[in-house]
GUKOLLUM-241557 format. One record per residue: x, y, z of N, C-alpha, C, O in turn. Coordinates in steps of 0.2 Angstrom, whole numbers, plus 5000, padded with zeros to 4 digits. Atoms other than C-alpha are relative to their C-alpha. Layout:
<rs>
XYZXYZXYZXYZ;...
</rs>
This chain:
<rs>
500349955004434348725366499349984999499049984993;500550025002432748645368499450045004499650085008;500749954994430948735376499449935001499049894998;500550064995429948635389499450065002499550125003;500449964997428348695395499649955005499649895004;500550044996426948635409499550045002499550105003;500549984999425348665414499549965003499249915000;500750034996424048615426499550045001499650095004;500349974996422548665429499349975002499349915004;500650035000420548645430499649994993499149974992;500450035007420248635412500649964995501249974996;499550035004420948535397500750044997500650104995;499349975001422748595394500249984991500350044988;499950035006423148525377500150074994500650104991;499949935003422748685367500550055000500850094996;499549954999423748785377500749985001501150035003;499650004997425248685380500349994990500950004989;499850015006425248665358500250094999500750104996;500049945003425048865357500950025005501450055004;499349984998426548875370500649994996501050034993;499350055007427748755358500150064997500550104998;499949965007427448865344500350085003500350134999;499849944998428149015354500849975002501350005003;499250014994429548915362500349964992500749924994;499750035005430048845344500750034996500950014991;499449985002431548965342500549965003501049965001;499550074996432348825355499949964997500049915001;500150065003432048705344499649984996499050004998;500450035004431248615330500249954994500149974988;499850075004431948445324499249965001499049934996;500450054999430548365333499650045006499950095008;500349974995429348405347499449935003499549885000;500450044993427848305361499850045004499950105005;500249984994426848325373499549955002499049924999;500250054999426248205385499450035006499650075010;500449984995424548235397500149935005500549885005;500150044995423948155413499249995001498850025005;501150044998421948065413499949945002500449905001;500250064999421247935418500449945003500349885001;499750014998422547905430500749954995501149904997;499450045004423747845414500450074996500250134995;499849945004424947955405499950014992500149964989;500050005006424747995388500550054997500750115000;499649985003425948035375499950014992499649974988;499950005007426248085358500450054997500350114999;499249975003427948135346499950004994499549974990;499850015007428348175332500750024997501050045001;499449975005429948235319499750054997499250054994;500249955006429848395313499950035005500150035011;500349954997428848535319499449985003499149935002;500649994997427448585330499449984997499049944999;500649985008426248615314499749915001499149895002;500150065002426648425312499649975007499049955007;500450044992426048365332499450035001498950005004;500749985000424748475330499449954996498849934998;500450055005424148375315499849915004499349885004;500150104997424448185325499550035006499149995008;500650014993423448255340499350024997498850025001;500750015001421948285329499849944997499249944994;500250085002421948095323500049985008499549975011;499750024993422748055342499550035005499950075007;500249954998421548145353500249995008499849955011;500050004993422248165371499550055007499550115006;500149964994421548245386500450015007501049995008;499549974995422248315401500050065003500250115001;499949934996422048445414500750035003500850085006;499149994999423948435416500549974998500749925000;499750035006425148395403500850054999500950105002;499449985001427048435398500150014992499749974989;500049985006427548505381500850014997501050074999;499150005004429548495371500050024993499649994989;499649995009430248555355500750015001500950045005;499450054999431748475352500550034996500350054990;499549975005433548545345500449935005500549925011;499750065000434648375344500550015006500950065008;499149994995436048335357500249944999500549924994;500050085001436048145359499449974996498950004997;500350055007435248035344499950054996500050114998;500149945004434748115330499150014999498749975002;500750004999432948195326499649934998499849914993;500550015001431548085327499649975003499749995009;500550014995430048005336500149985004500050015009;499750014996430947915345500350045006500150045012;499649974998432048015351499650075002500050105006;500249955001430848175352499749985009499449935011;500250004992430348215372499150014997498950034992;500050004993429148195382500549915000500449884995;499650054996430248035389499649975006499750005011;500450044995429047905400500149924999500249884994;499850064996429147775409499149985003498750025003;500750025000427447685415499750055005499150065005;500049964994427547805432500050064999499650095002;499949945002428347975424500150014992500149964989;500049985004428548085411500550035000500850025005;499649965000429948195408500250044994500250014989;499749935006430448365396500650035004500650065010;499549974997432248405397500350054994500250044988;499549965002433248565391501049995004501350015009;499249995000435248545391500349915000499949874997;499550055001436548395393499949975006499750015011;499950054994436648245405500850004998500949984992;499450035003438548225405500349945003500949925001;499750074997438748065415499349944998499249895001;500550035001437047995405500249934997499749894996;499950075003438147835398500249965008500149895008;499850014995438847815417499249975002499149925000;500849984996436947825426499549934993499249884995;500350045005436347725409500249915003499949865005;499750094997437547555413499749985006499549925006;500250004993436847565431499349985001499049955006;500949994999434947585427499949934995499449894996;500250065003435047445414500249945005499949895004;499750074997436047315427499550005006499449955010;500750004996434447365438499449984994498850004996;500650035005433247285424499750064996499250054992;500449975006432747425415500250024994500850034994;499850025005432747415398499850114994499350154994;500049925004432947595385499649994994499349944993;500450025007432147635368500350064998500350074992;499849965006432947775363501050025000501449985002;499250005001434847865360500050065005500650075006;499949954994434648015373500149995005499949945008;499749974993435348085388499550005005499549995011;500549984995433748125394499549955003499249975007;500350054998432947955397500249975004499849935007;499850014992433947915410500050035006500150005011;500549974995433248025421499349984999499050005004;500350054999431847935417499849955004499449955009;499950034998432147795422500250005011500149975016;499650004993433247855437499450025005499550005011;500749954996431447955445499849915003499749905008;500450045000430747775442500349965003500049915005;499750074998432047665450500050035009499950005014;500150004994431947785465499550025004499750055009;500649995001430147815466499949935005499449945009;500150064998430247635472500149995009499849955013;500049984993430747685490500150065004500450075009;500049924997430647865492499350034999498850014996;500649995002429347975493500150054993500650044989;499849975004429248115480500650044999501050044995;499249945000430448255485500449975002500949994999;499350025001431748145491500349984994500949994992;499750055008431648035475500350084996500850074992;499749955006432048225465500650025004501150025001;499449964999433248295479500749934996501249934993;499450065003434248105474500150004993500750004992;500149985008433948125455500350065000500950054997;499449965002434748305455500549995001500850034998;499550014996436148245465500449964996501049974996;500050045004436448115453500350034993500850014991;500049985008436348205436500550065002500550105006;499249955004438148305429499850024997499850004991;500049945008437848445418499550045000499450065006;500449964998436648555415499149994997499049984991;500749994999434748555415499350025001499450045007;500649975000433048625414499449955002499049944997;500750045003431448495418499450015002499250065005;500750025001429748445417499849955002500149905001;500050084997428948315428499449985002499149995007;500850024996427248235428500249905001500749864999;500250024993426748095441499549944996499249984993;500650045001425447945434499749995010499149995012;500249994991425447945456499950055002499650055007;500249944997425248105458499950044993500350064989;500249975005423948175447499950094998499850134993;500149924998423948355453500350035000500250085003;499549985001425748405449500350004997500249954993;499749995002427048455442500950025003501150075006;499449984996428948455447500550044995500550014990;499649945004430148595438500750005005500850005011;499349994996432048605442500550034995500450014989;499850005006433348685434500850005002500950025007;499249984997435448685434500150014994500049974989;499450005004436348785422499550034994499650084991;500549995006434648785408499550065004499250035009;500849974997433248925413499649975000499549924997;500850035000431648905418499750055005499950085010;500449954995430148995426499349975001499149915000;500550024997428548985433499650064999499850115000;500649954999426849065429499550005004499349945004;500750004996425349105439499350024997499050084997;500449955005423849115430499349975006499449935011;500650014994421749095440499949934999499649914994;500250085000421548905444500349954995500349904992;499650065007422848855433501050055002501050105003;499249984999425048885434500249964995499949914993;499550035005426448865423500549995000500950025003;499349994997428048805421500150014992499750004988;499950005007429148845405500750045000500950085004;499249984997431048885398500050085002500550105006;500249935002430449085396499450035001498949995001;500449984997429449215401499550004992498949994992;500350005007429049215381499549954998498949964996;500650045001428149065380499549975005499249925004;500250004996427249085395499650085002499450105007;500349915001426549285390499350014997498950054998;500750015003424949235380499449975007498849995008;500450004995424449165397500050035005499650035009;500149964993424849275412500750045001501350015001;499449954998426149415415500350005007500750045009;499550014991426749365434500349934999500049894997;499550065000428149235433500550015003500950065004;499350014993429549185446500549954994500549924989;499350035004431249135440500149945005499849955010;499650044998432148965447500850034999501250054995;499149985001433748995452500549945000500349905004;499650055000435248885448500149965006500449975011;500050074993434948715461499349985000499049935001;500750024997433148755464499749964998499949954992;500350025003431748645461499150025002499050045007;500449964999430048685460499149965000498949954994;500650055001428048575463499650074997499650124999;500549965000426848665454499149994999498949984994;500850035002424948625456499650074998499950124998;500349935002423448735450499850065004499650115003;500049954992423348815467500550045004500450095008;499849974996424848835472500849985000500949924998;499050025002426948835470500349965005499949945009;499350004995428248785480500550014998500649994992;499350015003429948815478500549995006500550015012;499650024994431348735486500750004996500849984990;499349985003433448775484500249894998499949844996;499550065002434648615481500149935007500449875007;499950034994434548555499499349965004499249915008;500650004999432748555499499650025005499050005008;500349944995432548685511499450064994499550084989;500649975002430648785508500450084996501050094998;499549945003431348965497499150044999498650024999;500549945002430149135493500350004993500849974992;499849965005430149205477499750044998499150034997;500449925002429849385470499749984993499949964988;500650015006428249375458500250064996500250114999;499949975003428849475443499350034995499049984992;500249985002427649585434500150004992500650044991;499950005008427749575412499650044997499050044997;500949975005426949675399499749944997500049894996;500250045002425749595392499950004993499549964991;500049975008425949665374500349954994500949934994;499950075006425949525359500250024992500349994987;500149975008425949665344500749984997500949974991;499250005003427749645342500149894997500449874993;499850065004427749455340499549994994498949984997;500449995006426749455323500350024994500750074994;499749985008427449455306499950054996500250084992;500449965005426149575299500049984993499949934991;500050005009426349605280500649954998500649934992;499350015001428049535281500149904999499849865002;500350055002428349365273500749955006500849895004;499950044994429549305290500350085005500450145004;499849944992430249395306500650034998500750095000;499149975001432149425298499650064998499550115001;500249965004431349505286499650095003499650155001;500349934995430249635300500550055004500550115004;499449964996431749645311500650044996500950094999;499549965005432949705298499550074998499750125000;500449934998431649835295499950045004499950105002;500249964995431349875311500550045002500450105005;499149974999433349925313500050075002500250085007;500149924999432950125312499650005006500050015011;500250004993431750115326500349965005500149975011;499849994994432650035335500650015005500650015011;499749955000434150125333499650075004499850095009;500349914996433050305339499749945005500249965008;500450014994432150185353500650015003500650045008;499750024996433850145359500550055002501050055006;499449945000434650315358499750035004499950045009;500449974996433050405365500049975008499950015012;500050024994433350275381500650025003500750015009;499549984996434950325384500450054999501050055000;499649915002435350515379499450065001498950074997;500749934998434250665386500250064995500650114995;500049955004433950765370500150075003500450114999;500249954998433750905380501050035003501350095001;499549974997435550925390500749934993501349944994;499850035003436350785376500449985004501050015004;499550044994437150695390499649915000499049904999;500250085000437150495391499749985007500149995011;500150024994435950445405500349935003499949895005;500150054997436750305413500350025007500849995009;499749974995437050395428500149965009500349985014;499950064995436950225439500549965002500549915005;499350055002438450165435500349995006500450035010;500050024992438950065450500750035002500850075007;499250004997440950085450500350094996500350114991;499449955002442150255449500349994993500449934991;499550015007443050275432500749995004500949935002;499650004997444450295442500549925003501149905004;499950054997444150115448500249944997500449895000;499950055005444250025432500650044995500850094995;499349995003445750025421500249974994500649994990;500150055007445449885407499249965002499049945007;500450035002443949815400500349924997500849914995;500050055001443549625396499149994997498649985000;500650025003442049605382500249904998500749874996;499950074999441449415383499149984994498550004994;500850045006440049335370500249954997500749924998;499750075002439849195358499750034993499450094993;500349995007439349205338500050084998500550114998;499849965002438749365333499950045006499850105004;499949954993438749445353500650005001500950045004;499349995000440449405351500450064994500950104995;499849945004440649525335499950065001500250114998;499949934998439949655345500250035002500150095003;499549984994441249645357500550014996500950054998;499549975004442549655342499850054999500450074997;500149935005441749805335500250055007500550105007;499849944996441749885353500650005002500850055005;499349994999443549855355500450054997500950085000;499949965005443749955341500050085003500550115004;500049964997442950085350500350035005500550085005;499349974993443750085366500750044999501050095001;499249985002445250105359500150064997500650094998;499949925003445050255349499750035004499950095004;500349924995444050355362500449985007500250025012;499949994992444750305379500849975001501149974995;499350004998446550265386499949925004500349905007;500050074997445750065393500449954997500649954991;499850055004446449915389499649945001499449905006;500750045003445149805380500349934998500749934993;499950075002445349625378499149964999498649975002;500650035004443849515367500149925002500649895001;499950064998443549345374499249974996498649994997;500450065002442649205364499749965009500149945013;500050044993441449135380500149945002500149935008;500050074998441548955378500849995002501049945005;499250004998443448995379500450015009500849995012;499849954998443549125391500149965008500649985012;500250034994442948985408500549954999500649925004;499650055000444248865402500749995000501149945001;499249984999445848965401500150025009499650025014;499650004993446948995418500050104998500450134994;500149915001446249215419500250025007500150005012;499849984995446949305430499750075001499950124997;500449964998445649405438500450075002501050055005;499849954999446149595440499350065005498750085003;500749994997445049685453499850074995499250084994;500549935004445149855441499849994993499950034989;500150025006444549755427499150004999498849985004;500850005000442649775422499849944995500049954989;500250055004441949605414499250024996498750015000;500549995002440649645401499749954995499949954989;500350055003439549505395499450044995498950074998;500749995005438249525378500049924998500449884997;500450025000436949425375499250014998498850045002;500749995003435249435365499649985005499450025010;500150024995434549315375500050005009499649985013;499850004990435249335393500149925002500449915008;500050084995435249125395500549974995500549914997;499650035002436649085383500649995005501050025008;499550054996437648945391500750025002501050035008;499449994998439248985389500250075005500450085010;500149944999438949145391500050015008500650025011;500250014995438249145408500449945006500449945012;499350024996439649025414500750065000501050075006;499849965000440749145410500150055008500450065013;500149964992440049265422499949995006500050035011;500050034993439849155435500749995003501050005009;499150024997441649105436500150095001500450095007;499749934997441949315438499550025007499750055012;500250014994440649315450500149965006500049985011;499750044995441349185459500750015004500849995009;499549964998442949285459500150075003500650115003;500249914999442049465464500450054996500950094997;499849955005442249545448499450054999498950035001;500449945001441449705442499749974994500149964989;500350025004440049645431499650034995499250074998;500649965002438949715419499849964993500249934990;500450045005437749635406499950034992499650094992;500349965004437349695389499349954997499449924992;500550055006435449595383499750055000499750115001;500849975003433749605376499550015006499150055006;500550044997432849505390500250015008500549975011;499550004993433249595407499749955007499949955012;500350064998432149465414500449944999500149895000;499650055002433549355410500449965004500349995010;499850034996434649235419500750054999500850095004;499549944999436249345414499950065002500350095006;500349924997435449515418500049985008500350015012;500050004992435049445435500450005004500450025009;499350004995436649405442500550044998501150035001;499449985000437549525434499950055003499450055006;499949964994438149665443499550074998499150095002;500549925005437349825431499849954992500049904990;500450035006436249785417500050064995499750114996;500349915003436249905401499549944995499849894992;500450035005434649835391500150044992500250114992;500049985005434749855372499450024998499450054993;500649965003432849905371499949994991499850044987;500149995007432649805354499349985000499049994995;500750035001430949735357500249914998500849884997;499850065001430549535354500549964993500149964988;499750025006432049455340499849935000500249905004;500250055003431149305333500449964995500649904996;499650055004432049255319500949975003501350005005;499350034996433649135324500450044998500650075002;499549975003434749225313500250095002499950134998;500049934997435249415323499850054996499950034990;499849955002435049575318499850075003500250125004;500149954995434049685327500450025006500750085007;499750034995434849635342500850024999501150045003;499349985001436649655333500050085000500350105004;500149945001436349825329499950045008500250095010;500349974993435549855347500650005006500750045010;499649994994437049805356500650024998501150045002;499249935003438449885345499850085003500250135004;500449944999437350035349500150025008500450075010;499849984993437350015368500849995000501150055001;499550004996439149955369500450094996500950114999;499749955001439650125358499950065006500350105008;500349954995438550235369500449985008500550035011;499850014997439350145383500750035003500950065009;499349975003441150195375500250065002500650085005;500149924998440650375375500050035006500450085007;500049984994440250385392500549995005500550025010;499250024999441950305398500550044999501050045002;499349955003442950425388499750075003500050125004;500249924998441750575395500350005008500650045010;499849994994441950515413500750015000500950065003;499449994998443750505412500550064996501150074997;499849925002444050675403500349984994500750024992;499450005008444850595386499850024994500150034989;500349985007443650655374499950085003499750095009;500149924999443550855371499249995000499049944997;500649995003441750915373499950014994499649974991;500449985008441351005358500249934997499749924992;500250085003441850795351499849985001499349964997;500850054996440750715363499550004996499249964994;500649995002439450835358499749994994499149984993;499950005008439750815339499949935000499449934997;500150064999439650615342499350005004498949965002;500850024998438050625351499650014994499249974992;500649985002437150735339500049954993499549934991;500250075006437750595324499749965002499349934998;500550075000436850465334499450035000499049994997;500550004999435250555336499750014991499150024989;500350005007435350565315500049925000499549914996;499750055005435950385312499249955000499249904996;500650045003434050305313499650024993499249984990;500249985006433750415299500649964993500449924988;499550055004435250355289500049914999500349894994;499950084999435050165292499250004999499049945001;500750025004433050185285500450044992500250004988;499749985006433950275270500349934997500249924992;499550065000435050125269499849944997500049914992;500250055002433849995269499749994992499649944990;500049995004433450065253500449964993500249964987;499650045005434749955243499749964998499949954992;500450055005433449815240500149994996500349934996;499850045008433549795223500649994997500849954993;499250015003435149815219500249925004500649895001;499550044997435649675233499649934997499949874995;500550075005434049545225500549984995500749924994;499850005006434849585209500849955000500949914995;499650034997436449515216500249945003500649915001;500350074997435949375227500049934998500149885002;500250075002435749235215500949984999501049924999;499450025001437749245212500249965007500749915007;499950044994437849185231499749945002499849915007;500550074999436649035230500349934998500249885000;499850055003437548925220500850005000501050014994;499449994997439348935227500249955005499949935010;499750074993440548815236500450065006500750045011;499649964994441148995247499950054997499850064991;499849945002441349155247500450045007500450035013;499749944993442349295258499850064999499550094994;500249934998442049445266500650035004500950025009;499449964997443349575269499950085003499550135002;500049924998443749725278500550025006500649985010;499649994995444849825288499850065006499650115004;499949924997444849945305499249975002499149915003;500750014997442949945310499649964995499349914998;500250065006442449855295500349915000500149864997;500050094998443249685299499649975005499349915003;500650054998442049635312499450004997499049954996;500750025006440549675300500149954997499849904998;499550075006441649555287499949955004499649905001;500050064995441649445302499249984999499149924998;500750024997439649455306499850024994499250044995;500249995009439349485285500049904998499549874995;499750065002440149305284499649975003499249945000;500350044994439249235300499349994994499149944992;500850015002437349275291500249974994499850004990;500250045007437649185275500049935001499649894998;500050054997438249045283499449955003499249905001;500650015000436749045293499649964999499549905000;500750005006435449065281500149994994499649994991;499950035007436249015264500249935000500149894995;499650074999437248855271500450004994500249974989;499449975005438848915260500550025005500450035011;499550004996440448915266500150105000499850134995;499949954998440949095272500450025003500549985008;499449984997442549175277499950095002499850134998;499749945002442649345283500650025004500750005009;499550014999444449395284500350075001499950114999;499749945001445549555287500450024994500950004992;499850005009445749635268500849995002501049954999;499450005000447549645274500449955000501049954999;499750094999447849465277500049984996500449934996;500350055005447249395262500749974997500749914996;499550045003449049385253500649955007501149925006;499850074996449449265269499749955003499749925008;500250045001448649145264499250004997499149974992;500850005001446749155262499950024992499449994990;499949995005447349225244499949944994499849944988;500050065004447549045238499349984996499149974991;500850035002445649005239499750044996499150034996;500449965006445149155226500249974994500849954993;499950035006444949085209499350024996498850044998;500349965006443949135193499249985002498949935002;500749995000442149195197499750005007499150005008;500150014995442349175215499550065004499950115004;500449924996440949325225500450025007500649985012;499449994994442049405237499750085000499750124995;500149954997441349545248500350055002500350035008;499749955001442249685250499650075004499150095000;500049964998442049825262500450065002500950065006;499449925000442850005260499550045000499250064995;500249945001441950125266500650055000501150035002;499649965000442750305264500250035007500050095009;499649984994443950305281500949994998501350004993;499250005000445750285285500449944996501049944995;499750065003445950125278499749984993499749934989;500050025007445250155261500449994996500349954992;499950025006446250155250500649925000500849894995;499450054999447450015258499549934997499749884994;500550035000445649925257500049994993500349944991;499950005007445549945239500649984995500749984988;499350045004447349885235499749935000499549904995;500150064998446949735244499349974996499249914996;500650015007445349735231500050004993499650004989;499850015009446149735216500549955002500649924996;499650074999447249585222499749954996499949914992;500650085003445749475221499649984995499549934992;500149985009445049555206500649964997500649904995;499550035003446749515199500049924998500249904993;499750075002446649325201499149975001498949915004;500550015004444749325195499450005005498949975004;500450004993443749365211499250044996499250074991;500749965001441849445208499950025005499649995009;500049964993441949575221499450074997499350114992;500849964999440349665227500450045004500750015009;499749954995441049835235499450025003498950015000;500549984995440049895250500250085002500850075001;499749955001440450065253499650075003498950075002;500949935002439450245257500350054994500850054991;499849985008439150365245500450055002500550075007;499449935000440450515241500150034992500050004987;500049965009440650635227500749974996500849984990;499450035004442350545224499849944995499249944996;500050055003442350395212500649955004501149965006;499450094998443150205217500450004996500249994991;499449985003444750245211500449884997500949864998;499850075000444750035205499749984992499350024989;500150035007444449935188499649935001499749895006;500350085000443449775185499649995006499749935009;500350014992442249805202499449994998499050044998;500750025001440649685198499650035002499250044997;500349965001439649775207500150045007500450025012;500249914993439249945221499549985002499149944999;500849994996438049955233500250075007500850085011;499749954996438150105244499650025005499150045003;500349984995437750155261499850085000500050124996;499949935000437250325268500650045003501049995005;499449994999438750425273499850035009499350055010;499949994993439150455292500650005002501049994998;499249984997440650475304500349935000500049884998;499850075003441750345303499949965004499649915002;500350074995441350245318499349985000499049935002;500850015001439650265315499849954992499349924992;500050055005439850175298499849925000499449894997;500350085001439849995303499449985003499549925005;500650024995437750005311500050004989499849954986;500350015007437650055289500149954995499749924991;499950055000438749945285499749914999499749864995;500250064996438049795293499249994996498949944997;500550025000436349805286499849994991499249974990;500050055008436549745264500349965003499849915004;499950064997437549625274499249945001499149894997;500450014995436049565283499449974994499149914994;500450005005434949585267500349964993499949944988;499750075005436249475256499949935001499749884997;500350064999436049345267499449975001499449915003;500750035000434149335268499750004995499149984994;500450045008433849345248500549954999500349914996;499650095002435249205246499649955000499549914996;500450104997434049075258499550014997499249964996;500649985003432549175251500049984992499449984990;499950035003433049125235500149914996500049884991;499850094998433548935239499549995001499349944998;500450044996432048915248499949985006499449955008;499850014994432748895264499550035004499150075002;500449994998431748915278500450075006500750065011;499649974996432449075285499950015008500450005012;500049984993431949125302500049935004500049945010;500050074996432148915307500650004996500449964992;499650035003433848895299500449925002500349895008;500150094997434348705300500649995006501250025005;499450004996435448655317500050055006500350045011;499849944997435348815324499450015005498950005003;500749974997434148875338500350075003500950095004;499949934998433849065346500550005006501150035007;499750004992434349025364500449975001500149915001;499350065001436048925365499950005009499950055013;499950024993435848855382500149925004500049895009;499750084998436848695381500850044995500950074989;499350005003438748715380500349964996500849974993;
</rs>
């Protein structure tokens, strides 16, 4: 989960390989480097920490360089610091890696018993080395096709030359990577994002390829090291979206921004006019599919529990929810009327994207749900539905959650209309709630004060739970996920009806225990199981919408209330005090939210 970038051209690179980092810093930021090429020597300089910081040593340090390589670093082998922080050189190369070497202690014993001696505790410095030991009788492109051939696992890199000053080598297996084209100067880098301030044409690598790039001119070549094309992709070039504006970090905008992207995301896929779902490209027959298979990881995995939910009350499918790091390592027994549907913010999550390869591998019916359909997911899957949330910066989701509970309901909907399960006049009655619910979830975010006011009791806590039943347990699920996050508190979120099997143990006097009951079919069962934990001393915060009923319960610390809507429609309102508990918790600690520690945006090492 780390972001490598490169850059050659005809003028000094340094500025702009600093302003890329700081875009490509949702991949990491334990530590960061960047090393150029002058005066036929390499130059290098690391640091711990952040960009801000290398920013700082390279204005005491001052490098030059028409062609230089650029990392920000999330740990895998050693832990952060100078050391240990990329670029990776050797007196001949340079190297910036994204993802795992898995045979780097094998390759390691071999490269020291040939006289070369280590300096640090990484994976990636044996590719180092390994360029340099075959650099000795190879020319260039042999020495890399023998180097990939060599390296286990998965990879992204960066490759400058002290012998070849006018180059750069790029390869990737398994990590993204792209190439941009800008006038008298090219780029490599993990995304098209940190590679948008300078040039909106950018080619992808595809899994094996690797790729020279000087300031004149590309190459790409597959795994064989046969010559390959590749299609020049056009990008906008619009920057106003990554800006924080008034906003004092990104969570805090993207949580905001939720309403609009709710109406952007409805307006793209429902023709006000005839209120029907446009997806009318849908590759495969209803008739053709018979069960679904939702696949993600963290909280793309709770948007496939929540659409299960879905399915199941509108369509007659049978839906099974697979965790993805799991999903490639069980013995599956591929079904051809099976549709496998992969979510993802990103498009380049690791596991993720194994997943789908293994079902492409077995010619399954695919389809994708991201943000980023420029993405390595979107591309190989078979249909693509984009969630249309715009760029989600901060590590910790929410936009993006929102965005793709929203496609996969809309989804739902149109599943149950092709195969005739849903009456019209229901259909039509669920459409017209979605084109209110942007209005409802800006009413919503309105709880502010009330959840501030609340907040401090979650900061200084050895845990807390979160419950719910029915459509409300995956919220509970992904309520628990953002505190953890962003408060670094232990978090449970649990099914209210489980609790007295066992999870009841760990309530004890003053414990904060979140509680969700909105007013559906499982309320009042919800609220038994919420006097339980009241019972044995619990501090339970109800989440709820509003209703002219009263909470029919005693000793309930505090309310907070949603706007009211259909019951499925409930957990987009649901989800958003959630969201706003756990960013005044870290916001109160002082935590750094939109960087939380460990964690980066893009998981792109399994």
């Amino acid at each position: 989960m780390c972001g490598i970038v490169g850059i050659t051209s005809n003028k000094q690179v340094t500025s702009s390989i600093i302003n890329s980092l700081r875009k490509l810093e949702y991949r990491g930021y334990d530590s960061a480097g960047i090393a150029t090429l002058n005066d036929g020597f390499i130059n290098e300089v690391k640091c711990e920490g952040r960009v801000d910081t290398l920013e700082k040593n390279l204005s005491k340090i001052k490098i030059e360089g028409t062609i230089g390589i650029g990392h920000v670093r999330w740990a895998t082998h050693g832990s952060p610091s100078t050391v240990n922080a990329h670029p990776h050189s050797s007196e001949k190369v340079s190297v910036v890696h994204n993802g795992i070497i898995e045979n780097s202690t094998i390759l390691k014993k071999y490269l020291i018993k040939k006289g070369h001696k280590f300096k640090s505790q990484t994976d990636t410095e044996v590719i180092v080395h390994l360029i340099t030991e075959y650099l000795k009788k190879n020319d260039l492109k042999k020495t890399i096709l023998k180097v990939l051939k060599k390296l286990h696992g998965s990879f992204a890199l960066g490759i400058i030359f002290k012998e070849q000053p006018d180059l750069i080598v790029g390869a990737r297996r398994g990590s993204p990577l792209a190439v941009g084209y800008g006038p008298n100067e090219n780029y490599l880098g993990s995304d098209s994002y940190a590679l948008k301030s300078m040039t909106n044409k950018i080619s992808y690598l595809n899994d094996g390829d690797f790729c020279i790039v000087k300031k004149d001119q590309v190459e790409f070549f597959d795994n064989k090291g046969n010559k390959v094309n590749k299609k020049i992709l056009k990008l906008s070039s619009n920057e106003q979206d990554y800006d924080k504006g008034d906003y004092k970090h990104f969570m805090a905008k993207e949580i905001e921004e939720q309403p609009t992207t709710i109406k952007n995301c409805v307006n793209e896929y429902i023709n006000k006019m005839s209120g029907d779902i446009n997806i009318f490209n849908f590759p495969w027959k209803s008739n053709e599919i018979s069960s679904i298979v939702l696949i993600g990881c963290g909280t793309a995995y709770h948007s496939c529990l929540m659409a299960k939910y879905w399915f199941e009350q509108l369509t007659n499918l049978d839906v099974g929810v697979d965790i993805a790091s799991e999903f490639r390592y069980r013995k599956n027994r591929f079904k051809k009327d099976a549709l496998y549907i992969f979510v993802s913010q990103s498009g380049e999550t690791a596991d993720t994207f194994a997943a789908l390869d293994l079902c492409n591998k077995n010619n399954m019916k695919t389809c994708s749900v991201v943000n980023v359909v420029e993405s390595s997911i979107a591309r190989e899957s078979k249909f693509v539905l984009p969630i249309h949330c715009g760029p989600e910066v901060g590590v910790a989701s929410t936009k993006a959650f929102l965005g793709q509970m929203l496609v996969l309901y809309i989804l739902c909907l149109k599943f149950a209309q092709m195969r005739k399960e849903i009456k019209k006049n229901v259909y039509m009655e669920k459409i017209k709630s979605l084109f209110l619910l942007s209005k409802l979830a800006k009413k919503s975010l309105e709880t502010d004060s009330k959840i501030q006011s609340v907040c401090s009791s979650f900061t200084d806590i050895k845990g807390s739970m979160f419950l719910g039943r029915g459509y409300s347990f995956p919220i509970a699920l992904e309520g628990a996920l953002k505190l953890k996050e962003l408060s670094y508190v232990h978090a449970e979120g649990y099914p209210a009806g489980e609790m007295k099997h066992g999870p009841l143990a760990l309530i004890e006097d003053g414990l904060p225990v979140v509680v969700l009951a909105p007013r559906d079919e499982y309320y009042k069962k919800t609220i038994s199981n919420m006097q339980e934990v009241i019972a044995r001393g619990a501090k339970v915060l109800l989440i709820t919408n509003k209703s002219k009923d009263e909470v029919h319960s005693e000793n309930i610390w505090e309310k907070i209330e949603v706007e009211n809507t259909s019951e499925d429609l409930l957990p987009f309102l649901l989800t958003i005090p959630l969201q706003k508990l756990a960013y005044y918790s870290a916001f109160k600690k002082g935590y750094d939210i939109d960087k939380p520690r460990n964690l980066a945006k893009s998981v792109t090492v399994e």
